[in-house]
C-alpha positions, 0 to 999 in steps of 0.5 A: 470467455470465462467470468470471474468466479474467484478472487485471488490474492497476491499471497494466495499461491496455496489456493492458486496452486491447488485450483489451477494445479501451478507450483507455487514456486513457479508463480512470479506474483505480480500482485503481491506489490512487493520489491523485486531486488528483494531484501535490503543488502545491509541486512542480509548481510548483517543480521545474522550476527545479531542473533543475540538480541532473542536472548533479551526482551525488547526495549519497551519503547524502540528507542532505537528503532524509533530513532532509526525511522526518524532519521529515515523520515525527517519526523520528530522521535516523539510523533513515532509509534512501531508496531505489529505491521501496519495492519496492527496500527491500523485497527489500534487507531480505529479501536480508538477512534471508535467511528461510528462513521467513516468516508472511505476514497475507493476503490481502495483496500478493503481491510480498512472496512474490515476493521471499522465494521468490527469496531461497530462502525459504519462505511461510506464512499467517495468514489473516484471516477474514470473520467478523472483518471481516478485522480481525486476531485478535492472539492467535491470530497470536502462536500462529503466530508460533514460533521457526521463523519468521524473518521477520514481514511486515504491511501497515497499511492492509493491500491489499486490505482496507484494515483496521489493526492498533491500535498497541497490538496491533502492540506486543503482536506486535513484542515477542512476536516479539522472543522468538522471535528474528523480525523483522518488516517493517511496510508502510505504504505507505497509512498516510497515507491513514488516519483518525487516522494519528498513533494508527496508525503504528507510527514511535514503536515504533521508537524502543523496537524494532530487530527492525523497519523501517517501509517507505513510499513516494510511489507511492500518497499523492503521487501520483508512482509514477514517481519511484521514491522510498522509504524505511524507518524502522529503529533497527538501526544494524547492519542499516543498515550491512549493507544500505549494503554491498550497496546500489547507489549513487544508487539515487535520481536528483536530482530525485526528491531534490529532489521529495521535499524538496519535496512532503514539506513541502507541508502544505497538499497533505497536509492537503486528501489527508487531508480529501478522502478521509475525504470520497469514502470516507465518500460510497462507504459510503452508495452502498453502504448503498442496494446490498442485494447488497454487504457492505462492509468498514471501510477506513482505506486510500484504498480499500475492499474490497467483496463480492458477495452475488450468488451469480450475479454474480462479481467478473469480472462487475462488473469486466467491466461496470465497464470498458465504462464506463471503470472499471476496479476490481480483481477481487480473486480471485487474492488468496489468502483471498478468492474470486470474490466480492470486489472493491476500488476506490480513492476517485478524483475525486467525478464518477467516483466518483458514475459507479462507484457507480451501475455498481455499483448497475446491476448489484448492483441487485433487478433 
């Protein structure tokens, strides 16, 4: 069988049409993790008639904006920063911090090292570990996490294997950290997606912490990467004024403000997102069941992350298989903790889910 040679992306369409000559129009990108039913209705149905927000400059402050993410988290109006993406947010607060040392949970995604290396930081690992069913071991983290390190970084749901950590345990870990002087940076860019997210998120620890910041965006649950919108959710008033000295104006443009008031209060857009994944999650976990040469993992994102039990068969392998067909899943190898054996696919539409499904049982099958 082939062994991987490149790693795509769920935004790599251009590189995948050009090398496997696939149109990327085609392509149904299952690791792209982004909301199926598209874009909010209430949007779409009304942004259009506020196209004259572009005539005027945005509100420095995003009061609306701001207010609208409020009511949608149940977080206070004052602990609320929007920017650029969460992408920009994310390197704001590590240029701030300036860590010479950050603890990484991995695998994870890989942007956050980026961003700590160009601050002149340095990474280290808390790997979680197949045996556990890469959930977290709390007390063997707070043995890692010392007074060295300055910088704590969490994804829950966690990419690429779609585990949590309990409210209760990250409690334990905020708190720990606050004795040794490290702040920590809880990514819940997929916590929307999650079964019982309000037992999960970790918005009311806000109100007990500020040695934290929550981080989201509308990427991936509403289904608009390319507005550009995030935010966080910190209860430092003085590491929000630092970041506002730094922070370019207008970061967000009008109608991305706009959309955001929007779709933030499109209830009934929110619900159907939440009971169609639970759905199309639970229908991947019996297709699986029926393939003898997989082990699954728990998932609480809107993907779920696989391994292979074929020792013949890599993670390019089915990737490879996968995209003849215009189905494009992630091979997970380059993720530091996993190896060639692993691969992670969002829930999409249920027709293209039904078709992954039997490519992975073609070729994972006894025969």
């Amino acid at each position: 069988m082939n062994t991987a040679k490149e790693h795509f992306h769920g935004s790599d369409l251009e590189k995948i049409e050009k090398i496997f000559g696939i149109k990327k129009e085609t392509i149904t990108s299952f690791g792209a993790n982004v909301n199926p039913l598209g874009i909010s209705p209430m949007l779409r149905s009304n942004l259009a008639s506020h196209i004259d927000a572009i005539t005027s400059y945005p509100d420095r402050e995003y009061t609306d904006l701001r207010n609208a993410i409020s009511i949608y988290t149940g977080a206070p109006l004052d602990t609320i920063m929007v920017g650029n993406g969460s992408t920009e947010l994310i390197g704001l607060f590590i240029q701030i911090q300036e860590p010479k040392k950050a603890l990484l949970i991995s695998p994870t995604y890989s942007e956050y090292e980026r961003e700590i290396q160009l601050s002149g930081g340095t990474c280290c690992y808390h790997f979680l570990k197949e045996e556990h069913n890469f959930h977290i071991d709390t007390d063997a983290l707070l043995k890692d996490i010392t007074d060295d390190i300055d910088l704590l970084i969490i994804c829950n749901p966690n990419n690429p294997t779609s585990t949590i950590i309990p409210r209760d345990d990250m409690n334990r870990i905020i708190a720990h950290c606050r004795t040794t002087d490290t702040f920590v940076m809880i990514d819940e860019t997929y916590i929307e997606f999650s079964p019982e997210m309000e037992s999960i998120t970790s918005v009311p620890l806000t109100k007990k912490y500020s040695n934290m910041v929550i981080l989201r965006g509308i990427s991936k649950f509403f289904a608009s990467p390319g507005l550009r919108l995030g935010y966080s959710i910190c209860n430092n008033p003085e590491l929000y004024e630092r970041m506002n000295v730094i922070k370019n104006p207008w970061t967000i443009n009008s109608l991305a403000g706009v959309a955001g008031e929007i779709m933030f209060s499109d209830h009934d857009y929110i619900h159907e997102t939440k009971a169609y994944i639970q759905k199309e999650r639970e229908y991947f976990k019996e297709q699986l069941n029926e393939i003898k040469f997989v082990k699954y993992f728990d998932s609480y994102g809107n993907f779920i992350l696989v391994k292979i039990l074929k020792e013949e068969i890599s993670s390019y392998d089915v990737f490879v298989h996968c995209i003849k067909k215009g189905l494009m899943i992630r091979d997970c190898s380059d993720f530091p903790g996993l190896d060639d054996h692993y691969i992670r696919f969002c829930f999409m539409n249920h027709q293209k889910n039904v078709e992954l499904a039997e490519a992975l049982k073609e070729i994972l099958s006894d025969n």
